[in-house]
C-alpha positions, 0 to 999 in steps of 0.5 A, spaced: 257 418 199 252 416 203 245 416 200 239 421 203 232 418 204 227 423 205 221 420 208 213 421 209 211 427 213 209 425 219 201 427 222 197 426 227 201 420 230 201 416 224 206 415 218 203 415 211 207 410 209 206 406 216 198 408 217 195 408 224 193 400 225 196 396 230 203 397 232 208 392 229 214 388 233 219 393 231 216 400 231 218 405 235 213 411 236 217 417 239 211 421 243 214 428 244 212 434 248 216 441 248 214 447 250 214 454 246 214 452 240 207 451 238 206 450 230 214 450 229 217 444 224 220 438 229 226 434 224 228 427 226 235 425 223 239 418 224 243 414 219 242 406 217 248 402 216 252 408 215 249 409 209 242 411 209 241 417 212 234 418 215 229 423 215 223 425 218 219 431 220 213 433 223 209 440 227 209 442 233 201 442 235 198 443 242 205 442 245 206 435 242 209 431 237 210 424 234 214 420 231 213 412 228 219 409 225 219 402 223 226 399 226 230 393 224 234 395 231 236 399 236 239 406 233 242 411 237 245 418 235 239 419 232 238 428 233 232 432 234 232 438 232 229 445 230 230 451 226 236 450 219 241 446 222 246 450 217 245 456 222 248 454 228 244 462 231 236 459 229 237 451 230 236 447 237 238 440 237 237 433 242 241 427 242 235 421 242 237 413 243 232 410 239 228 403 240 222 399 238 216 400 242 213 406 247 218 412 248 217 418 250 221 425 250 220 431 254 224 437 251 225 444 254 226 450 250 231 453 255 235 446 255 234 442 249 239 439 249 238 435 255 231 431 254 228 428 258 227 420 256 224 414 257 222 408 253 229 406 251 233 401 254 240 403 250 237 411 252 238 408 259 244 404 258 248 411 255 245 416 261 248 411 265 255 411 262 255 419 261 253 420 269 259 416 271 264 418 267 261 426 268 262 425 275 269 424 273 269 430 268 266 435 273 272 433 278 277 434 272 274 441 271 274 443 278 282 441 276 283 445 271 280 450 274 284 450 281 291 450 275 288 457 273 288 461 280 295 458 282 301 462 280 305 457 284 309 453 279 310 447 283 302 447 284 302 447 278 304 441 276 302 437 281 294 439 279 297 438 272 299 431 274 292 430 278 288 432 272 291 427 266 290 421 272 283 423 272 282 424 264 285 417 263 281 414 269 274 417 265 277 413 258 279 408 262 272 407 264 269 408 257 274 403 254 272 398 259 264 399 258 264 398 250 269 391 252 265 388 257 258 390 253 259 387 245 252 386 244 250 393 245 248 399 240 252 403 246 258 400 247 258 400 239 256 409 239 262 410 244 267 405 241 269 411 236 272 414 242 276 410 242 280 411 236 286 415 236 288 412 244 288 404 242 293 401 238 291 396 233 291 389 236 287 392 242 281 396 237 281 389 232 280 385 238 273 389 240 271 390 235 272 383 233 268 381 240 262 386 238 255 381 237 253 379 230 248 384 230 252 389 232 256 389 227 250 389 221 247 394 224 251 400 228 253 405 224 261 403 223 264 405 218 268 409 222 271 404 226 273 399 221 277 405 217 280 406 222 282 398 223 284 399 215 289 404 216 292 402 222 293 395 219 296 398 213 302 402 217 303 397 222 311 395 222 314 392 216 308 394 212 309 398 206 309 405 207 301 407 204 304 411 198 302 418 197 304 424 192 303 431 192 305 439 191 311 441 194 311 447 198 316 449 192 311 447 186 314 440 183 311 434 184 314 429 190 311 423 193 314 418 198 316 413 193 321 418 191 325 416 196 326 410 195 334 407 198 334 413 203 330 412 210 325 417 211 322 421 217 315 422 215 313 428 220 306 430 221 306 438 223 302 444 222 304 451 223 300 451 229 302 446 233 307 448 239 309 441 240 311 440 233 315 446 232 319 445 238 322 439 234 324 442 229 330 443 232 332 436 235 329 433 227 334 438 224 340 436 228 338 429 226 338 431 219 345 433 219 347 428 222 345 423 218 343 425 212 350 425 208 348 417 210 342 416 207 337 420 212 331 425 209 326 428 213 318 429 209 313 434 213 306 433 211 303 440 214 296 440 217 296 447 213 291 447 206 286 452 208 293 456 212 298 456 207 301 462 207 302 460 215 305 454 212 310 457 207 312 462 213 313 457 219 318 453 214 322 460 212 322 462 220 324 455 223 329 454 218 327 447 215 327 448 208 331 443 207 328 438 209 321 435 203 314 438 205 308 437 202 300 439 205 296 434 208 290 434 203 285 436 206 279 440 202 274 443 206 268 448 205 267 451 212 260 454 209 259 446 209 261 444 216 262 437 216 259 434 209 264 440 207 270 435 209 273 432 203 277 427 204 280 424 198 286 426 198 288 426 205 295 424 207 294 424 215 288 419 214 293 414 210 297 414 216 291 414 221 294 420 225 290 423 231 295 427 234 300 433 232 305 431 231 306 424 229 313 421 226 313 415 222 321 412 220 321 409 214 327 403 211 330 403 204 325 399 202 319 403 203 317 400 209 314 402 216 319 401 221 314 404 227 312 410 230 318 414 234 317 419 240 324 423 240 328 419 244 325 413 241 328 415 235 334 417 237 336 410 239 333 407 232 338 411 228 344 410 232 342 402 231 341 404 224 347 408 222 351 408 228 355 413 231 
Protein backbone atom coordinates (compact mmCIF):
# COMPACT_ATOMS: atom_id res chain seq x y z
CA UNK A 1 0.00 0.00 0.00
CA UNK A 2 1.57 3.00 -0.70
CA UNK A 3 1.58 5.72 1.90
CA UNK A 4 0.42 9.50 1.17
CA UNK A 5 2.18 12.48 2.15
CA UNK A 6 0.58 15.48 2.23
CA UNK A 7 2.72 18.31 2.24
CA UNK A 8 2.72 22.57 3.03
CA UNK A 9 0.73 24.44 0.76
CA UNK A 10 2.69 26.51 -1.32
CA UNK A 11 2.79 30.52 -1.46
CA UNK A 12 4.32 33.32 -2.82
CA UNK A 13 7.06 30.89 -4.22
CA UNK A 14 8.26 29.48 -0.94
CA UNK A 15 7.22 26.50 0.91
CA UNK A 16 6.39 26.50 4.54
CA UNK A 17 8.69 23.80 5.26
CA UNK A 18 11.37 25.07 2.71
CA UNK A 19 11.39 29.21 3.39
CA UNK A 20 12.49 31.55 1.02
CA UNK A 21 16.58 31.66 1.84
CA UNK A 22 18.87 30.61 -0.78
CA UNK A 23 18.13 27.75 -3.09
CA UNK A 24 19.63 24.31 -1.81
CA UNK A 25 21.79 22.01 -4.56
CA UNK A 26 18.97 19.89 -4.62
CA UNK A 27 15.52 22.19 -4.85
CA UNK A 28 13.83 22.05 -7.74
CA UNK A 29 11.39 25.36 -8.11
CA UNK A 30 8.70 24.83 -10.65
CA UNK A 31 7.75 28.42 -12.14
CA UNK A 32 4.33 27.90 -13.99
CA UNK A 33 2.08 30.32 -16.14
CA UNK A 34 -1.34 29.30 -17.24
CA UNK A 35 -3.89 31.18 -18.83
CA UNK A 36 -7.62 31.14 -17.71
CA UNK A 37 -7.71 29.84 -14.48
CA UNK A 38 -7.04 32.95 -12.35
CA UNK A 39 -7.62 32.11 -8.17
CA UNK A 40 -8.09 28.25 -9.12
CA UNK A 41 -5.98 25.55 -6.92
CA UNK A 42 -3.06 23.99 -9.01
CA UNK A 43 -2.01 20.41 -7.55
CA UNK A 44 1.23 18.84 -8.09
CA UNK A 45 1.68 14.91 -7.66
CA UNK A 46 4.43 12.02 -7.86
CA UNK A 47 5.55 9.27 -5.98
CA UNK A 48 8.84 8.45 -4.06
CA UNK A 49 10.30 5.09 -4.33
CA UNK A 50 7.40 3.83 -5.23
CA UNK A 51 5.84 4.32 -1.73
CA UNK A 52 5.52 7.95 -0.88
CA UNK A 53 3.05 9.42 -2.78
CA UNK A 54 3.80 13.19 -2.97
CA UNK A 55 1.46 16.28 -2.74
CA UNK A 56 1.69 19.60 -2.93
CA UNK A 57 -0.82 22.65 -3.97
CA UNK A 58 -1.11 26.07 -4.59
CA UNK A 59 -3.28 29.06 -6.35
CA UNK A 60 -3.21 30.30 -9.54
CA UNK A 61 -2.41 34.23 -9.04
CA UNK A 62 -2.12 36.72 -11.85
CA UNK A 63 -1.57 33.89 -14.36
CA UNK A 64 1.35 32.16 -12.15
CA UNK A 65 2.43 29.51 -9.88
CA UNK A 66 5.30 28.10 -8.23
CA UNK A 67 6.31 24.99 -6.77
CA UNK A 68 9.95 24.38 -4.52
CA UNK A 69 10.28 20.75 -3.72
CA UNK A 70 13.23 19.61 -2.18
CA UNK A 71 14.69 16.29 -4.47
CA UNK A 72 17.24 13.52 -3.84
CA UNK A 73 16.70 13.02 -7.73
CA UNK A 74 15.28 13.38 -10.67
CA UNK A 75 11.53 12.50 -10.61
CA UNK A 76 9.44 11.90 -13.64
CA UNK A 77 5.72 11.15 -14.18
CA UNK A 78 5.06 13.75 -11.88
CA UNK A 79 1.17 14.97 -12.86
CA UNK A 80 -0.06 18.59 -12.52
CA UNK A 81 -3.49 18.93 -12.57
CA UNK A 82 -6.83 21.15 -11.98
CA UNK A 83 -10.20 20.44 -10.69
CA UNK A 84 -11.11 16.69 -8.69
CA UNK A 85 -8.95 14.25 -10.38
CA UNK A 86 -11.85 11.50 -9.52
CA UNK A 87 -14.36 13.30 -12.20
CA UNK A 88 -12.33 12.72 -15.40
CA UNK A 89 -15.38 16.02 -17.02
CA UNK A 90 -13.81 18.93 -14.29
CA UNK A 91 -10.02 17.78 -14.19
CA UNK A 92 -6.89 19.07 -16.45
CA UNK A 93 -3.90 17.18 -16.35
CA UNK A 94 -0.15 17.52 -17.46
CA UNK A 95 2.67 15.16 -17.40
CA UNK A 96 6.14 17.03 -15.71
CA UNK A 97 9.92 15.58 -15.40
CA UNK A 98 11.26 17.09 -12.62
CA UNK A 99 14.70 18.04 -11.92
CA UNK A 100 16.82 20.09 -9.04
CA UNK A 101 17.11 23.64 -10.44
CA UNK A 102 15.01 26.49 -12.39
CA UNK A 103 12.45 25.11 -14.34
CA UNK A 104 9.56 26.49 -16.14
CA UNK A 105 6.35 25.19 -17.44
CA UNK A 106 4.08 27.29 -19.84
CA UNK A 107 0.43 25.26 -19.70
CA UNK A 108 -2.66 26.32 -21.89
CA UNK A 109 -6.08 25.92 -20.97
CA UNK A 110 -7.05 24.84 -24.55
CA UNK A 111 -4.30 21.95 -24.33
CA UNK A 112 -3.22 21.23 -20.90
CA UNK A 113 -1.73 18.36 -21.53
CA UNK A 114 0.91 19.37 -24.05
CA UNK A 115 3.04 21.93 -21.70
CA UNK A 116 5.66 23.77 -22.68
CA UNK A 117 8.74 23.11 -20.49
CA UNK A 118 12.38 23.96 -20.01
CA UNK A 119 14.82 23.36 -17.15
CA UNK A 120 14.83 19.57 -17.09
CA UNK A 121 17.27 17.70 -18.77
CA UNK A 122 15.31 14.30 -18.17
CA UNK A 123 12.06 16.47 -19.52
CA UNK A 124 14.29 17.06 -22.80
CA UNK A 125 15.52 13.46 -22.92
CA UNK A 126 11.77 12.06 -22.91
CA UNK A 127 10.44 14.99 -25.45
CA UNK A 128 12.96 13.63 -27.70
CA UNK A 129 12.31 9.79 -27.24
CA UNK A 130 8.31 10.46 -27.69
CA UNK A 131 9.07 12.84 -30.94
CA UNK A 132 10.69 9.96 -32.65
CA UNK A 133 8.67 7.36 -31.75
CA UNK A 134 5.67 9.66 -32.84
CA UNK A 135 7.03 10.22 -35.96
CA UNK A 136 6.62 6.33 -36.29
CA UNK A 137 3.06 6.52 -34.73
CA UNK A 138 1.66 9.14 -36.98
CA UNK A 139 2.65 6.82 -39.85
CA UNK A 140 1.41 4.01 -38.25
CA UNK A 141 -2.27 5.97 -38.17
CA UNK A 142 -2.11 7.00 -41.41
CA UNK A 143 -1.64 3.11 -41.80
CA UNK A 144 -4.80 2.04 -39.91
CA UNK A 145 -6.56 4.43 -41.43
CA UNK A 146 -5.56 3.47 -45.28
CA UNK A 147 -7.00 -0.41 -43.98
CA UNK A 148 -10.41 1.32 -42.97
CA UNK A 149 -11.20 3.19 -46.78
CA UNK A 150 -10.30 -0.29 -48.38
CA UNK A 151 -12.50 -3.03 -49.13
CA UNK A 152 -9.88 -5.08 -51.02
CA UNK A 153 -8.83 -7.60 -49.19
CA UNK A 154 -5.52 -8.21 -50.62
CA UNK A 155 -4.90 -4.63 -49.78
CA UNK A 156 -6.02 -5.26 -46.53
CA UNK A 157 -3.38 -7.47 -45.48
CA UNK A 158 -0.43 -5.88 -47.13
CA UNK A 159 -1.50 -2.48 -45.22
CA UNK A 160 -1.91 -4.91 -42.16
CA UNK A 161 1.38 -6.52 -42.60
CA UNK A 162 2.93 -2.71 -42.92
CA UNK A 163 1.41 -1.56 -39.77
CA UNK A 164 2.48 -4.56 -37.35
CA UNK A 165 6.27 -3.93 -39.03
CA UNK A 166 6.03 -0.13 -38.13
CA UNK A 167 4.38 -0.78 -34.57
CA UNK A 168 7.45 -3.11 -33.70
CA UNK A 169 9.80 -0.57 -35.16
CA UNK A 170 8.50 2.19 -32.61
CA UNK A 171 8.95 -0.69 -29.46
CA UNK A 172 11.76 -1.44 -31.16
CA UNK A 173 13.34 2.03 -30.87
CA UNK A 174 11.89 2.30 -26.99
CA UNK A 175 13.80 -0.88 -26.13
CA UNK A 176 16.94 0.32 -27.54
CA UNK A 177 16.66 3.88 -25.59
CA UNK A 178 15.87 2.40 -22.15
CA UNK A 179 19.08 -0.56 -22.97
CA UNK A 180 21.56 2.15 -24.19
CA UNK A 181 20.87 4.73 -21.26
CA UNK A 182 21.08 2.84 -17.79
CA UNK A 183 21.83 5.87 -16.02
CA UNK A 184 18.50 7.61 -16.79
CA UNK A 185 15.41 8.28 -14.96
CA UNK A 186 13.75 8.07 -18.74
CA UNK A 187 15.04 4.81 -19.85
CA UNK A 188 13.87 3.83 -16.11
CA UNK A 189 9.95 5.43 -16.59
CA UNK A 190 9.66 3.56 -20.21
CA UNK A 191 11.07 0.59 -19.22
CA UNK A 192 7.67 -0.70 -17.69
CA UNK A 193 6.73 -0.65 -21.41
CA UNK A 194 8.53 -3.30 -21.61
CA UNK A 195 6.68 -5.53 -19.71
CA UNK A 196 4.42 -8.00 -21.27
CA UNK A 197 6.67 -8.05 -25.01
CA UNK A 198 10.44 -9.00 -23.26
CA UNK A 199 11.17 -12.47 -22.03
CA UNK A 200 12.70 -12.71 -18.68
CA UNK A 201 16.63 -13.03 -19.39
CA UNK A 202 16.13 -9.91 -21.64
CA UNK A 203 14.03 -7.81 -18.94
CA UNK A 204 16.46 -9.10 -16.04
CA UNK A 205 19.72 -8.08 -17.94
CA UNK A 206 18.14 -4.28 -18.30
CA UNK A 207 17.05 -4.00 -15.33
CA UNK A 208 20.32 -5.52 -13.94
CA UNK A 209 22.59 -2.95 -16.19
CA UNK A 210 20.27 -0.05 -14.80
CA UNK A 211 22.79 2.55 -12.48
CA UNK A 212 22.93 2.30 -8.65
CA UNK A 213 20.86 5.31 -8.51
CA UNK A 214 18.56 4.44 -10.61
CA UNK A 215 17.30 1.43 -9.05
CA UNK A 216 16.96 3.47 -5.32
CA UNK A 217 15.19 6.03 -6.70
CA UNK A 218 13.05 5.57 -9.91
CA UNK A 219 9.76 4.15 -9.08
CA UNK A 220 10.29 0.20 -9.90
CA UNK A 221 8.19 -1.43 -8.22
CA UNK A 222 6.35 -2.58 -11.05
CA UNK A 223 9.11 -3.80 -12.93
CA UNK A 224 10.62 -5.89 -10.31
CA UNK A 225 7.09 -7.72 -9.99
CA UNK A 226 7.05 -8.22 -12.95
CA UNK A 227 10.80 -9.99 -13.10
CA UNK A 228 9.17 -12.03 -9.96
CA UNK A 229 6.55 -13.75 -11.39
CA UNK A 230 8.34 -14.35 -14.87
CA UNK A 231 11.08 -15.95 -12.70
CA UNK A 232 8.66 -18.08 -10.91
CA UNK A 233 6.92 -19.59 -14.12
CA UNK A 234 10.00 -20.16 -15.98
CA UNK A 235 10.21 -23.91 -17.30
CA UNK A 236 10.85 -26.31 -14.72
CA UNK A 237 9.76 -24.09 -11.98
CA UNK A 238 6.74 -25.29 -9.78
CA UNK A 239 3.79 -24.27 -11.09
CA UNK A 240 2.57 -20.70 -8.49
CA UNK A 241 -0.46 -22.47 -6.63
CA UNK A 242 -3.55 -20.75 -6.62
CA UNK A 243 -7.19 -22.06 -5.42
CA UNK A 244 -10.48 -20.44 -6.20
CA UNK A 245 -14.59 -21.00 -6.69
CA UNK A 246 -15.32 -22.83 -9.65
CA UNK A 247 -17.88 -21.92 -11.91
CA UNK A 248 -20.07 -24.81 -10.23
CA UNK A 249 -19.25 -23.63 -6.67
CA UNK A 250 -16.54 -26.17 -4.99
CA UNK A 251 -13.46 -25.12 -4.28
CA UNK A 252 -10.73 -26.25 -6.99
CA UNK A 253 -6.99 -25.33 -6.97
CA UNK A 254 -3.98 -26.25 -9.49
CA UNK A 255 -2.70 -28.72 -6.76
CA UNK A 256 -5.64 -30.84 -7.25
CA UNK A 257 -4.43 -31.88 -10.07
CA UNK A 258 -1.56 -33.42 -9.33
CA UNK A 259 -0.59 -36.73 -11.56
CA UNK A 260 -2.22 -35.31 -14.69
CA UNK A 261 -0.74 -32.76 -16.95
CA UNK A 262 -2.51 -29.50 -17.25
CA UNK A 263 -3.42 -26.91 -19.49
CA UNK A 264 -3.95 -23.79 -17.95
CA UNK A 265 -5.56 -21.39 -20.21
CA UNK A 266 -6.28 -18.04 -19.64
CA UNK A 267 -9.44 -16.82 -21.60
CA UNK A 268 -12.15 -14.26 -21.15
CA UNK A 269 -15.67 -14.43 -22.57
CA UNK A 270 -14.83 -11.49 -24.51
CA UNK A 271 -11.75 -12.39 -26.38
CA UNK A 272 -12.26 -13.74 -29.89
CA UNK A 273 -8.79 -15.30 -30.13
CA UNK A 274 -9.56 -17.42 -27.07
CA UNK A 275 -12.92 -18.39 -27.95
CA UNK A 276 -11.77 -19.59 -31.28
CA UNK A 277 -9.60 -22.08 -29.38
CA UNK A 278 -11.94 -23.75 -27.76
CA UNK A 279 -12.38 -26.04 -30.29
CA UNK A 280 -8.98 -27.09 -31.29
CA UNK A 281 -8.30 -27.31 -27.08
CA UNK A 282 -11.52 -29.53 -26.88
CA UNK A 283 -10.05 -31.71 -29.56
CA UNK A 284 -7.13 -31.96 -27.34
CA UNK A 285 -9.08 -32.85 -24.31
CA UNK A 286 -10.66 -35.99 -26.23
CA UNK A 287 -7.71 -36.82 -27.30
CA UNK A 288 -5.79 -37.32 -24.23
CA UNK A 289 -7.80 -37.10 -21.60
CA UNK A 290 -8.66 -40.57 -20.71
CA UNK A 291 -4.42 -40.56 -20.69
CA UNK A 292 -3.99 -38.05 -18.05
CA UNK A 293 -4.57 -34.53 -19.75
CA UNK A 294 -7.12 -31.70 -18.15
CA UNK A 295 -7.58 -28.63 -19.14
CA UNK A 296 -8.04 -25.49 -16.30
CA UNK A 297 -9.66 -22.12 -17.63
CA UNK A 298 -9.15 -18.90 -15.27
CA UNK A 299 -11.36 -16.20 -17.12
CA UNK A 300 -10.91 -12.42 -17.22
CA UNK A 301 -14.45 -12.27 -16.19
CA UNK A 302 -15.06 -11.22 -12.13
CA UNK A 303 -17.12 -8.20 -13.02
CA UNK A 304 -18.86 -10.22 -15.89
CA UNK A 305 -19.75 -13.31 -14.53
CA UNK A 306 -22.79 -13.98 -16.04
CA UNK A 307 -21.19 -13.50 -19.58
CA UNK A 308 -18.58 -15.88 -18.14
CA UNK A 309 -21.29 -18.70 -17.14
CA UNK A 310 -22.75 -18.45 -20.69
CA UNK A 311 -19.56 -18.56 -22.99
CA UNK A 312 -18.95 -21.90 -20.96
CA UNK A 313 -22.61 -23.22 -21.91
CA UNK A 314 -22.72 -21.61 -25.52
CA UNK A 315 -18.93 -23.10 -26.61
CA UNK A 316 -19.64 -26.51 -24.97
CA UNK A 317 -16.70 -26.49 -22.58
CA UNK A 318 -18.09 -27.65 -19.46
CA UNK A 319 -15.91 -30.34 -19.17
CA UNK A 320 -12.86 -28.78 -18.87
CA UNK A 321 -12.27 -27.19 -14.64
CA UNK A 322 -12.97 -23.10 -14.74
CA UNK A 323 -12.46 -20.71 -12.30
CA UNK A 324 -12.30 -16.62 -12.29
CA UNK A 325 -9.09 -14.53 -12.47
CA UNK A 326 -9.59 -12.70 -9.05
CA UNK A 327 -9.49 -9.59 -9.99
CA UNK A 328 -11.60 -6.94 -7.51
CA UNK A 329 -12.32 -3.96 -8.95
CA UNK A 330 -14.29 -0.85 -7.81
CA UNK A 331 -14.82 1.13 -11.08
CA UNK A 332 -15.92 4.07 -8.71
CA UNK A 333 -12.36 4.16 -7.81
CA UNK A 334 -10.59 4.01 -10.79
CA UNK A 335 -7.18 2.31 -10.46
CA UNK A 336 -6.64 2.57 -6.71
CA UNK A 337 -10.01 0.50 -6.88
CA UNK A 338 -7.90 -2.35 -8.31
CA UNK A 339 -7.55 -5.19 -5.83
CA UNK A 340 -4.97 -7.37 -6.64
CA UNK A 341 -4.55 -9.93 -3.76
CA UNK A 342 -5.96 -12.84 -5.16
CA UNK A 343 -5.09 -12.27 -8.77
CA UNK A 344 -4.41 -15.44 -10.65
CA UNK A 345 -3.13 -13.72 -14.31
CA UNK A 346 -0.95 -11.81 -12.02
CA UNK A 347 0.88 -15.06 -10.71
CA UNK A 348 1.43 -15.99 -14.12
CA UNK A 349 2.80 -12.70 -15.49
CA UNK A 350 -0.11 -12.73 -18.17
CA UNK A 351 -0.47 -9.89 -20.59
CA UNK A 352 -2.35 -11.14 -23.21
CA UNK A 353 -5.49 -13.25 -23.90
CA UNK A 354 -5.30 -15.90 -24.37
CA UNK A 355 -2.07 -17.33 -22.69
CA UNK A 356 -1.49 -21.45 -22.40
CA UNK A 357 0.69 -22.48 -19.88
CA UNK A 358 1.25 -26.90 -19.89
CA UNK A 359 1.92 -28.37 -16.62
CA UNK A 360 3.68 -31.83 -15.92
CA UNK A 361 2.49 -34.39 -13.46
CA UNK A 362 4.70 -33.08 -11.17
CA UNK A 363 3.34 -29.76 -10.97
CA UNK A 364 5.83 -28.02 -12.80
CA UNK A 365 5.81 -25.66 -15.64
CA UNK A 366 7.01 -27.09 -18.78
CA UNK A 367 6.64 -23.81 -20.88
CA UNK A 368 4.08 -21.45 -22.82
CA UNK A 369 2.45 -22.99 -25.92
CA UNK A 370 1.00 -21.50 -28.98
CA UNK A 371 -1.28 -24.31 -30.78
CA UNK A 372 0.71 -25.48 -32.97
CA UNK A 373 3.62 -25.70 -30.38
CA UNK A 374 1.56 -27.77 -28.42
CA UNK A 375 0.26 -29.94 -30.40
CA UNK A 376 3.70 -31.25 -31.21
CA UNK A 377 4.37 -31.06 -26.90
CA UNK A 378 1.45 -33.61 -26.28
CA UNK A 379 2.17 -35.72 -29.14
CA UNK A 380 5.95 -36.14 -27.58
CA UNK A 381 4.22 -36.42 -24.14
CA UNK A 382 1.67 -39.18 -24.89
CA UNK A 383 1.98 -40.24 -28.43
CA UNK A 384 -0.15 -40.75 -30.94
Amino acid sequence: MKKFHFLAVTFAGCTMMAGCGSQPENQCTLNGTVNGLEGEWIHLTYTVQDTVMVKDSTRIANGTFVFNRALEAPVVGATLYVGDPEDYRNVKYAGVFLEPGEMAIALDTAEFNKPTITGSASQAENDSLNAAMNKVYDSLQALRDSMQSTADEARKAMLTAQADSLSEAAEQMRTEFVKSHPASFVAAHNLIYLTGRTGYVELKSIYDNLSAEVKQYANLADVRAELAALERTQPGRPAPLFRALSWKGDSIGIADLKGKYVLLDFWASWCVPCRKSFPHVKELYKKYHAKGFEVFCVADNDNSEDKWREAIEKDGVQDFYHVLRGLKWDKSKGLAGMDHSNDISDLYAIHFLPTKYLIDKEGNIIGKFEDAELDAKLKEIFGN
